[in-house]
N, C-alpha and C positions, 0 to 999 in steps of 0.2 A: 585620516580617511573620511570624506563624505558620509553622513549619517542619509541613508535612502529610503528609509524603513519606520511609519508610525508608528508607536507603540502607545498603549493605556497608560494614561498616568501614574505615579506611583503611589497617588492613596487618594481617595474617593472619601465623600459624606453623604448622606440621604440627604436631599434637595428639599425634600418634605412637600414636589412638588410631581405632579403623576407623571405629567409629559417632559418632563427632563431627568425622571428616575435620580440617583447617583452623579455627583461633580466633583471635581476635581475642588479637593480639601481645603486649598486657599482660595477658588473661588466664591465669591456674592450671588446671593439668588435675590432679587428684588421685584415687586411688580412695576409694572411700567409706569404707574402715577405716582409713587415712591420718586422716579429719576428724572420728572417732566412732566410735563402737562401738555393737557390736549385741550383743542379748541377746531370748529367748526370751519369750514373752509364755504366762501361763499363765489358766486359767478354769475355770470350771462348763459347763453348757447352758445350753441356751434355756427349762428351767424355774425357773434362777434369776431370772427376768427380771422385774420389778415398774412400775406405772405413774410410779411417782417413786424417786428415789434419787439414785445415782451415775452419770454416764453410760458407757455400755459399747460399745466397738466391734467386733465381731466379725470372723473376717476374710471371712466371706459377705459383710458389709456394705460390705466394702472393692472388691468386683464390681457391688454394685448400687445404694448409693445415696451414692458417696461419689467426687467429681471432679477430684483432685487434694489437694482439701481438706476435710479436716473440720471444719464448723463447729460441730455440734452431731451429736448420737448417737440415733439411731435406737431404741435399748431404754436401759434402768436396770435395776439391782441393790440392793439392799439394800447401804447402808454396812457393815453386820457384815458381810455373803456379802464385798462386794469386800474388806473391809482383807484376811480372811482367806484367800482363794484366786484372787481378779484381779492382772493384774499393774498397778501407777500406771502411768500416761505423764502425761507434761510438754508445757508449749505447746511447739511448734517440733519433737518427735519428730517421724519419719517411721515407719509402721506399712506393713509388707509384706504378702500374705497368701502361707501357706505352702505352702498348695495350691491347686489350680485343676483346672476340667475340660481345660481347651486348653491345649497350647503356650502359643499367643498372648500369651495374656491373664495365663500366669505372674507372681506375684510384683506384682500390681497393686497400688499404694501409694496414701498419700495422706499429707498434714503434717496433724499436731492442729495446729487452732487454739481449739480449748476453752481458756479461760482457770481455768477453775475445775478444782475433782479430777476424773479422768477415771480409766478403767482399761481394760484391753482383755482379750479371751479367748484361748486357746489358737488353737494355730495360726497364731496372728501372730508376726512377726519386724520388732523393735521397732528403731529405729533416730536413735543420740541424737547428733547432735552435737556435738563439745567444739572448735570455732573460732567465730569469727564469723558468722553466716550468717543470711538472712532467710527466715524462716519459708513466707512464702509461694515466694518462690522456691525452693525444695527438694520443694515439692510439685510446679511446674510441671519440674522437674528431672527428677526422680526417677522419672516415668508418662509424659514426651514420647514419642514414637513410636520416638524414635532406641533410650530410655533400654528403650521394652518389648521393641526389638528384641534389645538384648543379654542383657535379662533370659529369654530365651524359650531362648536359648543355654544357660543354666545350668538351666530345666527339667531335672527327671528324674522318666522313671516312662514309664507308659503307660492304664492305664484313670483315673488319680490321677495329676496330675504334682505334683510337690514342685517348692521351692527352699530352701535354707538359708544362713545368713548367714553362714558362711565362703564361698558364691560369690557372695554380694553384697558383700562388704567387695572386692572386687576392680571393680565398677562403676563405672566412669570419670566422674566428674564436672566438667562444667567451673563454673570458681569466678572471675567476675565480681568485682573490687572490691564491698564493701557498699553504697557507694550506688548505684552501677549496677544491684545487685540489687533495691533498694528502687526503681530507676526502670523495670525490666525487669515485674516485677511488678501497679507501678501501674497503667502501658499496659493492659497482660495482662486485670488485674482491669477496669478502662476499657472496652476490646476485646470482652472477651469477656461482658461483663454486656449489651453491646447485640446480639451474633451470638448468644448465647441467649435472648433474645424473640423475634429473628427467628426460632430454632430454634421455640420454644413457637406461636409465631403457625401456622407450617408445619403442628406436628401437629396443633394445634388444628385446622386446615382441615382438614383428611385425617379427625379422627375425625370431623369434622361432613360431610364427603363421605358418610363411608360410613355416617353416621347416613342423612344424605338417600337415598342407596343402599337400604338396607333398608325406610327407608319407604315408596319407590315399589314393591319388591316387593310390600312388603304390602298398602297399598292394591288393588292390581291384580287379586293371587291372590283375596282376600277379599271383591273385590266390591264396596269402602269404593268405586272411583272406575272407571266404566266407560270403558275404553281408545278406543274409540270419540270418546267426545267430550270425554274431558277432567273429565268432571262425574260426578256417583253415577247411578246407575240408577234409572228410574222408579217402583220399584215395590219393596218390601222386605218378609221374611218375618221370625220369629225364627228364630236359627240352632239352638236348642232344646242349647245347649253351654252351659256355665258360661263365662264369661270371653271368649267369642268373644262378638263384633258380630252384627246382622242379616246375612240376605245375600239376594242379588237371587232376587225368585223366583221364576223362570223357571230358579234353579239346583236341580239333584238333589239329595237326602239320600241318601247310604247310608253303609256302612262301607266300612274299607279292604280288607276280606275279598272284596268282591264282585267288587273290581278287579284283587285282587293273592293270590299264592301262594306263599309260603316255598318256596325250591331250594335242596338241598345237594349240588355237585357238586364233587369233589376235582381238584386237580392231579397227577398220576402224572409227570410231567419236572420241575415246577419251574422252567420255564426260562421263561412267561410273562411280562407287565407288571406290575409290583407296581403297584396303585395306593394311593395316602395320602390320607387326607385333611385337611385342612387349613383355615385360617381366611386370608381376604384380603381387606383394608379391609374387617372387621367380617360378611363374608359367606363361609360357607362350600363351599368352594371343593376340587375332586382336581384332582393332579397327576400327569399318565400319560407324564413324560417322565426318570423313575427310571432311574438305572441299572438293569441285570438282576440282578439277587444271583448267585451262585456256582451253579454247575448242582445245581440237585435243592435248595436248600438251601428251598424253597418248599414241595416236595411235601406235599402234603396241605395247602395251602392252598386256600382256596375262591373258584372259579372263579367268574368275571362273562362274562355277553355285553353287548353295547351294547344299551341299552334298559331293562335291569334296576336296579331300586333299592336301594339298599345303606344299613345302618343298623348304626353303631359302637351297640350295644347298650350297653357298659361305660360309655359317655359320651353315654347318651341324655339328660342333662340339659345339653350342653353343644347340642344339634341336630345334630351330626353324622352329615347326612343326604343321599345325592348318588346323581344318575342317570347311570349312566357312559353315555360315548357310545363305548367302544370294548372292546374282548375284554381282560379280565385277571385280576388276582387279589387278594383282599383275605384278611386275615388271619381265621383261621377265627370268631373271638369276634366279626364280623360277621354282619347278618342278611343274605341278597339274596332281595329278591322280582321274579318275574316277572311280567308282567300276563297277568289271564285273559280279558280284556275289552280292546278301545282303548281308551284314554286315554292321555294324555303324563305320561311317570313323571316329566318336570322337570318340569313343572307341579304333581304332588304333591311334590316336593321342596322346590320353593320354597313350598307351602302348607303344609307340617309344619313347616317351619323358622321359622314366624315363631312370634312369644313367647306367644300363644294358648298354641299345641300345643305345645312347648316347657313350658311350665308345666303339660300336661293331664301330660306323658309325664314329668315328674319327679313327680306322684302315682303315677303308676302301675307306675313303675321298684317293684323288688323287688329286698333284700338278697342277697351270695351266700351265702347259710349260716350266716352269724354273722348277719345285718343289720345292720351294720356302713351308716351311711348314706355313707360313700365310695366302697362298692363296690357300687352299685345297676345293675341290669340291667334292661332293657325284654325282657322278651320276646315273640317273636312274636304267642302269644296276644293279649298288652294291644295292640299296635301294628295287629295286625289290627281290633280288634274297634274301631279309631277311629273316630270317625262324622266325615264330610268333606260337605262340599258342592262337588259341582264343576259349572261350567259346560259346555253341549253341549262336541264333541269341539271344533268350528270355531272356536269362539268362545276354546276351550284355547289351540289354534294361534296365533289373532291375541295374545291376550293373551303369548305366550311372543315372538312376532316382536315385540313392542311393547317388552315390557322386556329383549330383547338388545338393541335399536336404542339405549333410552335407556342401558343399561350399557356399552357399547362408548364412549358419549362422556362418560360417569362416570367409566370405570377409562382412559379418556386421560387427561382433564386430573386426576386423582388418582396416578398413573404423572407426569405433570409436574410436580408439587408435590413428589412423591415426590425425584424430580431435584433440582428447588431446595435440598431439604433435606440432601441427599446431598452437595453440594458446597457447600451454607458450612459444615455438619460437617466435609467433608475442608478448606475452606479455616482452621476453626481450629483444628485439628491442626496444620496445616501452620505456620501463625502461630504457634504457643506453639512450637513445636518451631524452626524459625528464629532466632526472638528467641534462646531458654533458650540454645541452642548457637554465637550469637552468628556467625549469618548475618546479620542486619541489626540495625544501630544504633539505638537506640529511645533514646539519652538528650535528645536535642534535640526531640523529640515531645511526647516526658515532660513533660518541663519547662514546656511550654504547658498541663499539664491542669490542673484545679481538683485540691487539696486533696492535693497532693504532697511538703507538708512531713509526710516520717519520724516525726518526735516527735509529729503529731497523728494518727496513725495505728496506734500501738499496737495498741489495742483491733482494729483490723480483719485484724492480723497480719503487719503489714507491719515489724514489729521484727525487732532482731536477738536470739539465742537464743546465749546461753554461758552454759557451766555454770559458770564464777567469775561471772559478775555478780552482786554482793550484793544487787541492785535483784528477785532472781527470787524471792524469798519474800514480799516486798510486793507485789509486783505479778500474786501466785498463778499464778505461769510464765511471764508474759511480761515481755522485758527490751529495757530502749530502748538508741539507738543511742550508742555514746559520741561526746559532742560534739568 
């Protein structure tokens, strides 16, 4: 009968090493410049970059799209540009990155498993094995939680942190027998190829949450669906706008001039609520529970009261657009308008924000100077002079109680999905990190899976990597296991 069930080794030794406590009795604990050596990786930029070529690793890329393992590369270079200024890598290296913004995340790695020429950029720190070892297992090694927690240790710096491979050749590796590694790994690749669909399934919900989320806004603001009954409105006008819909019409036309009044009122203490603004499941969203910044360090920041509307002008193309409900302060390159008339300023918010106006107000954005189209501003003029349709004040109110009602049980069960995802992310952390350090036993597991024989697995990186195997020039890096 199928063995389904990890269980702990059956005898342990002190490691004598902090972040892998206790291992499993016949295995090796080694530092990493013990099993290989390291050497510096050198490059170009990112205008060396070409549609085809050589593939190039970058160590930005080693933070964002690369998990352990690299199967394939992100950009190309020019075979001339790489022979003459990229550094090669080989299947089975391990590529460090040498800088980072966080502690944390110092020193993030991953294993080539490119079988073909490869090359990597500057600020990498390259890392080659000269024993026995399996490719893929070095990458789950090398990035486990235990292996970032030490690497975070040898961080240095502060707005920049560094690492460098004289304090990585010091990283304790535990070193499993070869086939154990090629069975630790199989699992692993096993494992974790079905908890990352269920990862993908997860966001996939969430962004279609908050797709459906934005829709009901819009609908609602716009008039596409009257709150009332579920259905459109009897009766429709043109909204006389390029790009907008009809709208009911029984609704007003004017500008946003009629309703609203640009205020510039400073902060003299700085000691106020900063507010930010922000993006959350795809709807944008302030946050007014900020720490306070340093006294004064605010002043002359512009003041908000609750009720007033607020517009990141420098990112009028992104809608970052919000009605605060309480006293604070936003950064001066913000607009705040106050109403000169009733209306409900969330109710204009959530009707600017949809992809209409949104698209009206990146025409109407203007350069700062150079016009330069990254740094386009909305100013108040254009933002006033928008022409809106909005329903009576009552009809504002119910529609604004109708889509908190429906958003409160959107951002619940999107908040629970959210959960789901959160912990089988932390359960496969926790799993590779387990396994790699030889808290529980995976070779009786293993052993039940398809397609576990070593030798037919080459290709997917599951080889072992020594630099004497004379099999490594024919097989363009990769080297199988000696029988």
């Amino acid at each position: 009968m199928p063995q389904t069930e990890l269980n702990p080794y059956p005898a342990y030794r002190n490691s004598g090493v902090e972040w892998l406590e206790d291992v499993p009795a016949h295995w090796e604990v080694a530092p990493l410049g013990r099993i290989g050596r390291f050497f510096k990786g050198s490059g170009g930029t990112k205008a060396d970059e070409t549609e085809e070529g050589v593939p190039c690793v970058r160590y930005g890329d080693l933070y964002t799209h690369h998990d352990f393992h690299i199967a394939s590369s992100r950009a190309y270079v020019a075979r001339s540009v790489a022979a003459k200024t990229y550094t090669p890598i080989q299947f089975g290296d391990v590529l460090f990155a040498g800088s980072g913004e966080t502690i944390d995340e110092i020193g993030k790695s991953a294993a080539n498993l490119m079988v073909d020429q490869a090359c990597c950029g500057g600020d990498v720190i390259v890392f080659r094995p000269s024993v026995e070892s399996n490719a893929r297992f070095l990458g789950y090694a090398t990035d486990c939680q235990p292996a970032a927690r030490q690497k975070a240790r040898m961080g240095r710096g502060f707005t920049i942190i560094h690492i460098y491979g004289n304090d990585l050749k010091s990283l304790a590796m535990p070193i499993p027998p070869v086939p154990e590694q090629v069975a630790i790994t199989g699992f692993l690749d096993h494992a974790t190829s079905r908890i990352d669909r269920y990862i993908g399934v997860k966001k996939k919900l969430i962004a279609l949450l908050g797709e459906q989320k934005r829709a009901i806004i819009h609908e609602a603001v716009t008039g596409q669906i009257d709150v009332r009954t579920g259905r459109p409105y009897s009766t429709y006008k043109p909204s006389g706008i390029e790009g907008l819909s009809d709208v009911p019409n029984h609704w007003i036309r004017m500008r946003l001039k009629s309703v609203l009044r640009s205020v510039d009122r400073r902060s003299t203490t700085g000691t106020e609520t900063l507010l930010s603004l922000r993006r959350e499941h795809g709807v944008v969203v302030y946050a007014d529970h900020f720490t306070h910044p340093p006294q004064g360090e605010t002043v002359g920041f512009k003041l908000v009261r609750a009720g007033e509307l607020v517009v990141n002008r420098l990112q009028a193309n992104n809608g970052l657009v919000f009605s605060s409900n309480i006293n604070g302060l936003v950064s001066p390159d913000y607009s705040v308008f106050e109403t000169k008339t009733p209306v409900q300023t969330q109710y204009l918010s959530d009707l600017v924000r949809t992809e209409g106006y949104r698209a009206y107000f990146r025409q109407e954005a203007r350069g700062l100077g150079t016009g330069t189209s990254g740094f386009l501003r909305l100013y108040d003029d254009a933002f006033l002079n928008t022409v809106v349709h909005l329903p009576p004040l009552a009809e504002q109110r119910l529609i604004l109680r109708t889509l908190r009602d429906a958003e409160r049980g959107m951002n619940a069960l999107i908040a629970n999905v959210r959960r789901q995802l959160e912990l089988m992310t932390e359960f496969r952390a926790s799993l590779i990190s387990n396994l790699v350090t030889g808290k529980l036993d995976v070779r009786n597991v293993a052993a039940e899976l398809p397609n576990m024989d070593p030798f037919a697995c080459e290709v997917r990186g599951v080889a072992v990597v020594t630099e004497s195997n004379p099999k490594v020039a024919e097989l363009g890096g990769t080297q199988e296991l000696n029988p």
